[in-house]
MARBA-3410 file (N, C-alpha, C, O; in Angstrom, 1 decimal):
66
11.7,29.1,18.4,11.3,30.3,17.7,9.9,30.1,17.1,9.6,29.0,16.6 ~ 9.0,31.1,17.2,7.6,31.1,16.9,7.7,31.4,15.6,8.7,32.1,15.4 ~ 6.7,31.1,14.5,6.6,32.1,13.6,5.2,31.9,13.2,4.6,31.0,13.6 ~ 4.6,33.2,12.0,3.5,32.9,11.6,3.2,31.5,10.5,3.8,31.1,9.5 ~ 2.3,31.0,11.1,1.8,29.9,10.3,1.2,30.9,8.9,0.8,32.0,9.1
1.2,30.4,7.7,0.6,30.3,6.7,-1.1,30.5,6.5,-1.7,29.9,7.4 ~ -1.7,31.1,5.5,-3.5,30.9,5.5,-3.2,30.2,4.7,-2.2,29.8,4.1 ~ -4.9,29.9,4.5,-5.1,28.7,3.6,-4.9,29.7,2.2,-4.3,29.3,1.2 ~ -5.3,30.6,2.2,-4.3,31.5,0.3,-3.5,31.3,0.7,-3.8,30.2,1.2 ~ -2.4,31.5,1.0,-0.6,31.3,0.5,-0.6,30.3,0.7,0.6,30.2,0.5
-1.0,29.2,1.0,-1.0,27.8,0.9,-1.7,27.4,-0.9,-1.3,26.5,-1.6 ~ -2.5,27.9,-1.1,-3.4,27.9,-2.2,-2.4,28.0,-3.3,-2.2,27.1,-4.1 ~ -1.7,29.5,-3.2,-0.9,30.3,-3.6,0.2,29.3,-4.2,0.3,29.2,-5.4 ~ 0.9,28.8,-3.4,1.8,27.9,-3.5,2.2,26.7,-4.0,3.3,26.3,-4.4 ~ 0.7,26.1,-3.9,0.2,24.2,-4.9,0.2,24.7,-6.2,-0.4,25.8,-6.4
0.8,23.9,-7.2,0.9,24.3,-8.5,2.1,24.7,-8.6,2.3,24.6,-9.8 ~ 3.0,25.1,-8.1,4.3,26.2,-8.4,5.2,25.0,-9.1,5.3,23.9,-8.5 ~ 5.7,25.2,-10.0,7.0,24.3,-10.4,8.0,24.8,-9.8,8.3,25.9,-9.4 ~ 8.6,23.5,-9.9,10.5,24.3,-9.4,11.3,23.1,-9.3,10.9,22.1,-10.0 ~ 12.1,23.1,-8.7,13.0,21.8,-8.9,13.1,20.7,-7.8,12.5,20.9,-6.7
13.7,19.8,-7.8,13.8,19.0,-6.8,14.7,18.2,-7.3,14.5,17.5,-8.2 ~ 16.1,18.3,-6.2,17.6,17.5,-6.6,17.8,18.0,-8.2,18.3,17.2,-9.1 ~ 17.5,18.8,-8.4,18.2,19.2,-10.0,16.5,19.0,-11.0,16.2,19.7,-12.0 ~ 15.8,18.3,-10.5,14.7,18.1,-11.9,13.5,18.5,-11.8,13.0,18.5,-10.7 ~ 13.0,18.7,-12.5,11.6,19.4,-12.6,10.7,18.7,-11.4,10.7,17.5,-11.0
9.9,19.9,-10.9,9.2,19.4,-10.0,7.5,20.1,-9.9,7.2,21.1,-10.6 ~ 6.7,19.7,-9.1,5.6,20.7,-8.7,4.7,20.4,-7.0,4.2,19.4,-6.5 ~ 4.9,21.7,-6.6,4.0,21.5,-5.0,2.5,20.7,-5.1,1.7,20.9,-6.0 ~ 2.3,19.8,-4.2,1.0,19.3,-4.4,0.6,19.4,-2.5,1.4,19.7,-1.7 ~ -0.4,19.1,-2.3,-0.9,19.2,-1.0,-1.8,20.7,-0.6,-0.9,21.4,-0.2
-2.8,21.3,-0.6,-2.9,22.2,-0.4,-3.9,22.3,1.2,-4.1,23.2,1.9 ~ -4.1,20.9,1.1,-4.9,20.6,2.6,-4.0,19.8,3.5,-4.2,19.4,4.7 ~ -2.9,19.8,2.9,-2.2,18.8,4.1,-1.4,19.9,5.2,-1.2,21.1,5.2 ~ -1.0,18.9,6.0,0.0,19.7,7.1,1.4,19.9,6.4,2.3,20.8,6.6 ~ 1.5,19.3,5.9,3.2,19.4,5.3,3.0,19.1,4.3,2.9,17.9,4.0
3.0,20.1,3.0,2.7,19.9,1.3,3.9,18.8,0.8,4.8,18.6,1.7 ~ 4.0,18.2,-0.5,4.8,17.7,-1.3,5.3,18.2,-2.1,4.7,18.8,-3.0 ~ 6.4,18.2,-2.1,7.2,19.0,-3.7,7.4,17.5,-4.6,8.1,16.8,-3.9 ~ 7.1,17.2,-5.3,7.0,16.1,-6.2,7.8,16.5,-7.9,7.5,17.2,-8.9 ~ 8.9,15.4,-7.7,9.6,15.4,-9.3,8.1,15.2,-9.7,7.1,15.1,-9.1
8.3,15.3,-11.2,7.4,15.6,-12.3,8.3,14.4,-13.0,9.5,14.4,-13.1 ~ 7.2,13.2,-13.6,7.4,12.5,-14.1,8.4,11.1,-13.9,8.9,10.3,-14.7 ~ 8.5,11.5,-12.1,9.4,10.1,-11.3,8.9,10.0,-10.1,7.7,10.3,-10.0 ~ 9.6,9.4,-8.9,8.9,8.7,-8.1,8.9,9.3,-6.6,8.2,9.0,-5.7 ~ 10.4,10.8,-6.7,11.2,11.4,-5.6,9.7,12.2,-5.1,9.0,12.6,-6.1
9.1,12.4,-4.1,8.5,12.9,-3.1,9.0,12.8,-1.7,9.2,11.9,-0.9 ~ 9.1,14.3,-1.8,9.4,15.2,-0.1,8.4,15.8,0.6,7.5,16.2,-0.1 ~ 8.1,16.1,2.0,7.2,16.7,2.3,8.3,17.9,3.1,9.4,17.9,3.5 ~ 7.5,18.8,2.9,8.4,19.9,4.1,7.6,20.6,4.6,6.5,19.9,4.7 ~ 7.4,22.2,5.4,6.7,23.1,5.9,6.6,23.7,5.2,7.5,24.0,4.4
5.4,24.4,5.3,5.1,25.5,4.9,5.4,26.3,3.9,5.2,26.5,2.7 ~ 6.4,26.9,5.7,7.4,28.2,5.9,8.6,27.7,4.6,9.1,28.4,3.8 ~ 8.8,26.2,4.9,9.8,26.3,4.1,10.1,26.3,2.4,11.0,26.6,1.6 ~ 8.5,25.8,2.4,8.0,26.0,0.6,8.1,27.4,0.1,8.5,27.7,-1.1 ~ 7.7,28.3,1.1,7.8,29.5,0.7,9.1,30.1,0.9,9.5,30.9,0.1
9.7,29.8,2.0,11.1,30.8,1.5,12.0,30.2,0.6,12.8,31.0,0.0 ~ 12.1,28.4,0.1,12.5,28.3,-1.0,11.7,28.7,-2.4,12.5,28.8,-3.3 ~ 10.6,28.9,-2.7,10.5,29.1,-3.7,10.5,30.9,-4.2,10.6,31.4,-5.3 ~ 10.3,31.7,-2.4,11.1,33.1,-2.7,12.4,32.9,-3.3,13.0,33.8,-3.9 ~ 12.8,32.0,-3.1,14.5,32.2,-3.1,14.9,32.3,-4.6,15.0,33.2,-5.4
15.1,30.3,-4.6,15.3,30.5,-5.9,14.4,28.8,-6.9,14.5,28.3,-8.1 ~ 13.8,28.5,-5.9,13.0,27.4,-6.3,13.5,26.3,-6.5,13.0,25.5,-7.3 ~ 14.7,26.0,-5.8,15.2,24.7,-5.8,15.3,24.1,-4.5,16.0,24.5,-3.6 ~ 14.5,23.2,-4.5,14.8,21.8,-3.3,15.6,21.2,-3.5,15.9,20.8,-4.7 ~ 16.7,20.9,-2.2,17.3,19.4,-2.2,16.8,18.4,-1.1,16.4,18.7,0.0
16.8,17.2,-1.8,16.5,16.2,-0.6,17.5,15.1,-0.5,17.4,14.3,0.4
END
């Protein structure tokens, strides 16, 4: 399945967003990478995912699990 890639705004868009990760505070970092980081805030847990997927979880409800 194809989909649209992301511009560099909604990528822009997206770095900074808090939300969660496994239950705890978190925030997107990467705004030049291929695959951003959702990174706890204040520990060591860093995930990378897509995109697509930063955005339809934080449409959702802003919670990562990893």
């Amino acid at each position: 399945m194809k989909y649209k890639e992301l511009t560099q705004v909604e990528k822009d868009e997206l770095v900074g967003t808090k939300c969660f990760l496994n239950g705890k505070p978190a925030q997107i970092y990467g705004r030049l990478l291929d695959f951003p980081i959702v990174a706890q805030i204040n520990n060591l847990l860093e995930v990378e995912y897509t995109w697509k997927t930063v955005q339809r979880i934080i449409n959702d409800d802003g919670k990562f699990v990893a």
